[in-house]
N, C-alpha and C positions, 0 to 999 in steps of 0.2 A: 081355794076353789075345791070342792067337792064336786067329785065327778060320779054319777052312778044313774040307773035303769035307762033310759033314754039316751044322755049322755054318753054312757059306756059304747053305746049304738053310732054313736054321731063320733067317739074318739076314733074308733074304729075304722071307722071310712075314714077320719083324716090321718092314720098311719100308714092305709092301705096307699092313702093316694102317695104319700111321701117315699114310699116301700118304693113306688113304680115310679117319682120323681128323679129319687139315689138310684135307678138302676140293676134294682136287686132280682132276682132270680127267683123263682115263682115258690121256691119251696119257702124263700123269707117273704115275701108278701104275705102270705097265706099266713105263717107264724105270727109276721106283726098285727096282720087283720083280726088272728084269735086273743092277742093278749090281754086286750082291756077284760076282757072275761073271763081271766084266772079270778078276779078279786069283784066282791058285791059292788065295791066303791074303790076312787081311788081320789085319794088326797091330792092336790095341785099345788105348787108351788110357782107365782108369778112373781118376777122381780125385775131388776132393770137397774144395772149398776154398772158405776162408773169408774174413771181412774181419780185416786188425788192424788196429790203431787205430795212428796215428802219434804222435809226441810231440807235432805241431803241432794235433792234433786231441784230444790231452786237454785236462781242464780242470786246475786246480791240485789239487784236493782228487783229482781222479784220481790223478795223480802222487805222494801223500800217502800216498794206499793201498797201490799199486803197490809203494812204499820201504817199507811195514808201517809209517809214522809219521802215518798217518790210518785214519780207515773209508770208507767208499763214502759215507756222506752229508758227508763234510770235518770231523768233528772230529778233532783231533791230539791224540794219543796219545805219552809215550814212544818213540822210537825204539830199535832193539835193540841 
């Protein structure tokens, strides 16, 4: 996401409101309200991530499922 002219306006107000959400003290409110306006533009970064599970951190019957030759509570079933 590119953030810039308008934008930078609208980041703005929502660092200031966040600044006065944390509790911060008037000289960082004001500092965060001015930031977006060091830079023309600022690049955004949106993501949304998860945990996976490693092999070391399954259990066996995990493993079981995962192959289709269990269920999630560990009885084994045919494999395919």
């Amino acid at each position: 996401m590119i953030i810039e002219n308008q934008g930078l306006e609208r980041f703005s107000q929502l660092l200031q409101i966040a600044s006065k959400q944390a509790k911060m003290d008037e000289i960082a409110i004001e500092k965060a309200a001015k930031a977006p306006f060091r830079a023309p533009l600022i690049i955004a970064v949106i993501a949304h991530c998860t945990t996976v599970l490693k092999g070391a951190e399954l259990g066996a019957s995990d493993i079981r499922w995962l192959r289709g030759t269990g269920d999630a509570n560990g009885s084994v079933s045919a494999g395919f």
